[in-house]
N, C-alpha and C positions, 0 to 999 in steps of 0.2 A: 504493500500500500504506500509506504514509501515514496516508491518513483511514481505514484499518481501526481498529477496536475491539481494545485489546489486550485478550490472551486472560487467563485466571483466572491461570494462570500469571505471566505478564507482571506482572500489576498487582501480585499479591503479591509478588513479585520487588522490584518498585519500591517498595513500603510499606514491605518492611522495608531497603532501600539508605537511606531519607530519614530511617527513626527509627533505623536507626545512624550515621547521619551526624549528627541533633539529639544523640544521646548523647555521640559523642565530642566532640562542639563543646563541652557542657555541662561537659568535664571540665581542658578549655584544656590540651590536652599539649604543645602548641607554647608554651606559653609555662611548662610546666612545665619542659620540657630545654632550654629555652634561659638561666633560671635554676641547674639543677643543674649540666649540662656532663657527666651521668653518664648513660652508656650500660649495654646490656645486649646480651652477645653468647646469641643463642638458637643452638644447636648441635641439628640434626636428622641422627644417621645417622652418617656420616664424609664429612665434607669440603662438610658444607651448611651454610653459619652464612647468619644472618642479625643486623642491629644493628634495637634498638629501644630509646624511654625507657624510665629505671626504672621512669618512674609506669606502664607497662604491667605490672608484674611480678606486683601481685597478680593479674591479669587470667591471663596466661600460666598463671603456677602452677597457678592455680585449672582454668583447662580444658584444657593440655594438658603432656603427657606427656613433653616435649623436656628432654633435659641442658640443666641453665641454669647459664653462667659466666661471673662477674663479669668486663667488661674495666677492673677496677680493683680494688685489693686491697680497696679498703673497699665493706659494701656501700652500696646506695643509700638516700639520704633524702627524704622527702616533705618538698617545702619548704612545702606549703599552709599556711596559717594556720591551719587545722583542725585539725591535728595531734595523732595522741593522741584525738579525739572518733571516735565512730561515726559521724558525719555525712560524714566524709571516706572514697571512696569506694577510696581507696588507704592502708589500715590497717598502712603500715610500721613498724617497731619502730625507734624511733632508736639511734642507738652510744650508752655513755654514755661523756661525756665522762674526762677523764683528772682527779684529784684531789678534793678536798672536794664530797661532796654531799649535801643538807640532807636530812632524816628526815622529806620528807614528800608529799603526795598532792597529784593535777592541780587536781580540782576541791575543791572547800571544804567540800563536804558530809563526802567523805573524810577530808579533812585534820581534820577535828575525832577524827573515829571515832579515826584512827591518833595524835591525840594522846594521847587517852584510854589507847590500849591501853600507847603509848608511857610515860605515864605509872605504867604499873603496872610495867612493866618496871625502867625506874628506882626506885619504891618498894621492890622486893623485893628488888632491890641494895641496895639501901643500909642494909638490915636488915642481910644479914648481913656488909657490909664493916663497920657501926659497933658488929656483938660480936665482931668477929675468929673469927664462927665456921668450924671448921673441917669445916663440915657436910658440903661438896661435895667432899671429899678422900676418897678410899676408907680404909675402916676393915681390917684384918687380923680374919679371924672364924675361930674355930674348928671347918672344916669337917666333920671328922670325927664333931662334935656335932651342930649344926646342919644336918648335909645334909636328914634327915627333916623338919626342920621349914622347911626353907627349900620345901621339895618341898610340904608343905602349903598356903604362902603361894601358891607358883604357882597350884595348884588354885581359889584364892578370886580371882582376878584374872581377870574378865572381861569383856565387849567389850559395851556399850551402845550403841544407837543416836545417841543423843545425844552419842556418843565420839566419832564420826566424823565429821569435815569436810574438805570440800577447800580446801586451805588456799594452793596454787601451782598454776598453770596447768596443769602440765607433768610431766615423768616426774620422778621423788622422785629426787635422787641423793648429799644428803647430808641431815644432821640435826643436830641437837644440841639438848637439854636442858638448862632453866634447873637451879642446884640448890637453889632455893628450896623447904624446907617446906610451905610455908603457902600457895601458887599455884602452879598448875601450865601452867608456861612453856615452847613447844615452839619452835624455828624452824629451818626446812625449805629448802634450797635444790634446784632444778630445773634441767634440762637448759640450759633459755633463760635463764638468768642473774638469774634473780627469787628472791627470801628473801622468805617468810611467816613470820608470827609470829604464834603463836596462842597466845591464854589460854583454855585448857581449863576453866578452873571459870566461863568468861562462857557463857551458854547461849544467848546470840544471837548473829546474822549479826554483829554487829561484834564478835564477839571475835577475830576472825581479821582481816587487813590485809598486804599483798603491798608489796614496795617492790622496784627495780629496781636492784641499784648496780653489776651484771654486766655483759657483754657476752655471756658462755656461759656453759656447763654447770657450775655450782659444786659443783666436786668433795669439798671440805672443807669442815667447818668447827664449831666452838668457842665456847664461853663461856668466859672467862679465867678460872683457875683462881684468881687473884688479886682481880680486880676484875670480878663476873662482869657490870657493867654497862657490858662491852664483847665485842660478837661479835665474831668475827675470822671470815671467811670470805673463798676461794679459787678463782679462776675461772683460767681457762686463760693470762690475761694479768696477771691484777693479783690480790696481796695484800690484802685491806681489813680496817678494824677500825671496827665499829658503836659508836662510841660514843653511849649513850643520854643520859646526861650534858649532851650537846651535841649532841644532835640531829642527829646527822653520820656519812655514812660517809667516813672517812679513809684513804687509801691509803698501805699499808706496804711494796709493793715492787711494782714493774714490772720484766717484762722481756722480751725476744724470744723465749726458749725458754718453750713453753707449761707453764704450772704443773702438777702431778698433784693431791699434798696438804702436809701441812704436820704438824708437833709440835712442840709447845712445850720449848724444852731446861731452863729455868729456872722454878721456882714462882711466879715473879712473874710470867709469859709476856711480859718482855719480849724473848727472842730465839727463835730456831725455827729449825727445819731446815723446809727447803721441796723437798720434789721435782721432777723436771721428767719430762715425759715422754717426751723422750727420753734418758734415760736420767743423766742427770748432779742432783748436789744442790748446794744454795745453804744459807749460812747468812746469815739475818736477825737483824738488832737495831733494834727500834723504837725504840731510841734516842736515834738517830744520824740527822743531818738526811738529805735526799731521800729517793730508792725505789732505790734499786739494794745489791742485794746485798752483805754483805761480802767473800763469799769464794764462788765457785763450784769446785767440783770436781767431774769427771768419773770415777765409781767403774766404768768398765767396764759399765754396765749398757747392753741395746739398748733396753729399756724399764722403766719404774719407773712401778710405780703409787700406792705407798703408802710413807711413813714413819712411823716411831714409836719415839720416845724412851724408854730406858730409865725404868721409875719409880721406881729407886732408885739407880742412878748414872746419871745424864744424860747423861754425855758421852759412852756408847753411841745410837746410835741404830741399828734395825732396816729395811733396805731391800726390799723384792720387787716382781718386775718378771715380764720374760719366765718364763725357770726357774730366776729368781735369787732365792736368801731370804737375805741376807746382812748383820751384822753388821760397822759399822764405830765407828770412835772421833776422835769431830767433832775432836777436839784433834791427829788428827794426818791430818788433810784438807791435801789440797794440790791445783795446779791441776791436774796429773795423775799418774797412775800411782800410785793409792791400791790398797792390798791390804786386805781384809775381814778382820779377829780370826777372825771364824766363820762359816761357811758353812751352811746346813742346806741337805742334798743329797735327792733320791729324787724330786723334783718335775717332771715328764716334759713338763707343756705350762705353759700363762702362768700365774703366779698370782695370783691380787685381791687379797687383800689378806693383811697377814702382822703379828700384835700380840701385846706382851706382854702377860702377867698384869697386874692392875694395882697390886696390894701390892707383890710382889714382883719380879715381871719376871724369876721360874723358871721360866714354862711361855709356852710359843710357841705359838698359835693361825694354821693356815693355809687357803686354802682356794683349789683348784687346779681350774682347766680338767680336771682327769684325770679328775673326780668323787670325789674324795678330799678329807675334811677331815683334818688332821696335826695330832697334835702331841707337838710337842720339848721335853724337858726343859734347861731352860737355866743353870743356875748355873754360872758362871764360863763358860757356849758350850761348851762342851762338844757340847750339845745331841744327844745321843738321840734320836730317838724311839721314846716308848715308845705313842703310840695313832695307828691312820689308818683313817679308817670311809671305806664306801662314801657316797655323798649325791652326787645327779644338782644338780649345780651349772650344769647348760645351759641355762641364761635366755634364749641367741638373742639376736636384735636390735634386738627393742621393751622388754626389760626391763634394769635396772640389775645388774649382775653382783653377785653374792653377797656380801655381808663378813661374818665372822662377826667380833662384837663378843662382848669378855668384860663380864660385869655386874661394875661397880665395887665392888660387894660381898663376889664373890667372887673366890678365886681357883683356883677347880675348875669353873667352870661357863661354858657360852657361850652366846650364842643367835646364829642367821643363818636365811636365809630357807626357801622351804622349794617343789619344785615339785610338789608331792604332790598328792592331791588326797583329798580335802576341801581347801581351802587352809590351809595353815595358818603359823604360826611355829615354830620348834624350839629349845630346849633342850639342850644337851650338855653330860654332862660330861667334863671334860678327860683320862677314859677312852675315850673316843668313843661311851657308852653314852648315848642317846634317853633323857632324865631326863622329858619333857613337851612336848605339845606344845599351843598355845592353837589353838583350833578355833573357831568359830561361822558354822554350817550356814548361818545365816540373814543374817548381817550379814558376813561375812568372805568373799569368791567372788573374792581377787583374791590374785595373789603382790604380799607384802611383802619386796622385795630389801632394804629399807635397815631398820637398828631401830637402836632408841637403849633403852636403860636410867637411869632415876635414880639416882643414888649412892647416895643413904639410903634409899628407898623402895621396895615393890614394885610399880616401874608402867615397862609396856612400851608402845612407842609405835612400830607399824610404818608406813612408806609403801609405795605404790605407786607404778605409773608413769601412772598419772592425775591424780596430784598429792595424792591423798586420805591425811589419818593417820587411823592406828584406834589408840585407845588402851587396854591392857588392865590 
């Protein structure tokens, strides 16, 4: 049988044994895990594992369907040389390291573009740090004048093609706003731990530029309200602060319980309340040498997702979590058994997120799993409420949960996202009455979970969860 003829079968059988055997030779895995030392346990079903190298894992991912868990808390790194290029045929994301890191891109071509953009960055700081203007601090306006004509300004603000870029890889999950005049500064953090920064008035591909200083999903984050030529942004592990200045992201605080978000307690933003998500809050002082916390305290929460600092006495800050909205005074934090000033009550399932006014920090702005927006009248907590509208707040699983943000402008109005369809943004006023909403049939077909407002200006800036802003 021997010297028979293998059959069509047969041979092709053996064609493709010999070119996946050339393949995997080509990619030296043996000599990949004998360098890492780092496994990957594949789980099929219960009680089926199997061990393979990491460098198998874009492979696995990619074509099959198996629970994949790490047999080490970190995950794996591609030790090739390649690293970072396309050429390399295992496209892992590295950890980033812990402490200082430089404000700039792999290759050279990049690193020019991002000096550039970098460069404008710090110009437009330094305008307004050298007239001590106080451009980017919300103004007190006279609503009851003004509401008609702020409603006009919405109307004139709208969504150009050339508004829209995708600026981060990945789903939008926070934002912040330069509060420069004169240029229009965005920068975006994503799920994967990436901050884009985009200059809107550059009408080319390189006005936009991606930098990595995360590990995950950067929940927060900030222009300092002092020296805005420092972002401050917040990943699940680490605190950092963008300084443009010095070309560096610098780390403000590490630590085991994973971060939520953060607010600045002082006008100078060198201290912060930082939330944790499970439930407990940290106070920070970039002051003071290392990264660890001054003071941690455990406020009873099972979860916390959001903080924020009173804007006219500070040493209130505002917590919400599971169906907790509550109201505490950083000055009388301790490690545990902290009792809340105020409570706002009616809230039945988790809430996203929970913010003051921003003049005054008389009205509470909430928005709840129930499909309910709230809100509480706050002077002295008391807290009332006096409005709660319907609004389908169920985003599901691929979208970034709702927050509604008050425009620093005012302090009767808010906007958050919106699952309507046409898609669009919304406008409320802190009656819970539908003031507007920004539409476009043509350019707009995605929910914007995350939005940011400028302080001085009327200009909205929503993301998605494809990492795209549209600015209106």
């Amino acid at each position: 049988e021997g010297n028979l003829e293998l059959s069509a079968y047969e041979r092709k059988r053996l064609k493709n044994l010999t070119e996946n055997a050339k393949f995997f030779a080509a990619l030296k895995l043996h000599e990949v895990c004998g360098d890492s030392g780092q496994f990957l346990k594949i789980r099929i079903g219960k009680g089926r594992e199997s061990s393979c190298s990491s460098a198998l894992l874009g492979f696995v991912s990619e074509g099959f369907s198996g629970y994949l868990v790490w047999g080490r808390n970190e995950p794996p790194l591609c030790s090739c040389s390649c690293f970072g290029s396309q050429k390399c045929p295992m496209s892992f994301q590295p950890r980033v390291p812990a402490g200082p890191l430089p404000m700039v891109r792999e290759d050279e071509e990049s690193s020019k573009l991002a000096e550039d953009l970098l460069a404008t960055w710090r110009r437009i700081s330094e305008v307004l740090v050298r007239s001590h203007s106080p451009a980017f601090f919300p103004c007190a306006t006279n609503v009851s004048v003004l509401l008609s004509r702020y409603k006009q300004s919405l109307n004139c603000m709208v969504l150009s093609e050339e508004n829209i870029k995708k600026v981060v890889k990945s789903r939008v999950s926070s934002m912040a706003m330069h509060p420069s005049e004169s240029i229009l500064f965005v920068a975006a953090g994503d799920k994967i731990g990436q901050i884009g920064l985009w200059n809107v008035d550059c009408k080319s591909e390189e006005g936009a530029q991606v930098f990595v200083p995360h590990n995950s999903l950067v929940s927060c984050m900030h222009f300092s309200p002092f020296n805005p030529a420092h972002l401050l942004s917040l990943s699940e592990d680490t605190l950092r602060c963008g300084d443009v200045t010095r070309a560096v992201f610098d780390d403000v605080c590490r630590g085991e319980e994973s971060f939520s978000s953060f607010s600045f307690l002082d006008s100078a933003a060198s201290t912060a309340v930082v939330g944790h998500w499970g439930g407990s809050a940290s106070v920070v002082d970039r002051r003071t040498p290392g990264t660890s916390p001054e003071l941690s305290a455990d406020i009873g929460f099972k979860r916390l997702r959001t903080v924020h600092v009173h804007p006219a006495h500070k040493q209130y800050f505002l917590a919400a979590g599971a169906v907790d909205v509550s109201i505490y005074d950083v000055r009388c934090l301790k490690p545990s058994g902290n009792k809340p000033v105020s409570t706002l009550r009616g809230h039945t399932k988790s809430v996203a997120s929970a913010y003051f006014s921003p003049v005054t920090g008389n009205r509470v702005v909430t928005v709840c799993a129930d499909d309910r927006l709230r809100g509480e009248c706050s002077p002295l907590f008391s807290l009332p409420l006096f409005a709660c509208c319907r609004h389908n707040n169920n985003t599901g699983r691929w979208l970034t949960r709702f927050q509604a943000v008050w425009d620093p402008k005012r302090e009767d109005c808010f906007v958050v996202g919106s699952m309507a369809r046409p898609r669009q943004i919304e406008i409320f006023q802190d009656t819970g009455k539908l003031l507007h909403s920004f539409v476009n049939l043509d350019l707009l077909g995605s929910v914007c979970s995350i939005n940011v407002v400028h302080p001085t200006k009327n200009i909205l800036v929503g993301g998605n969860s494809s990492g795209r802003l549209h600015v209106f």
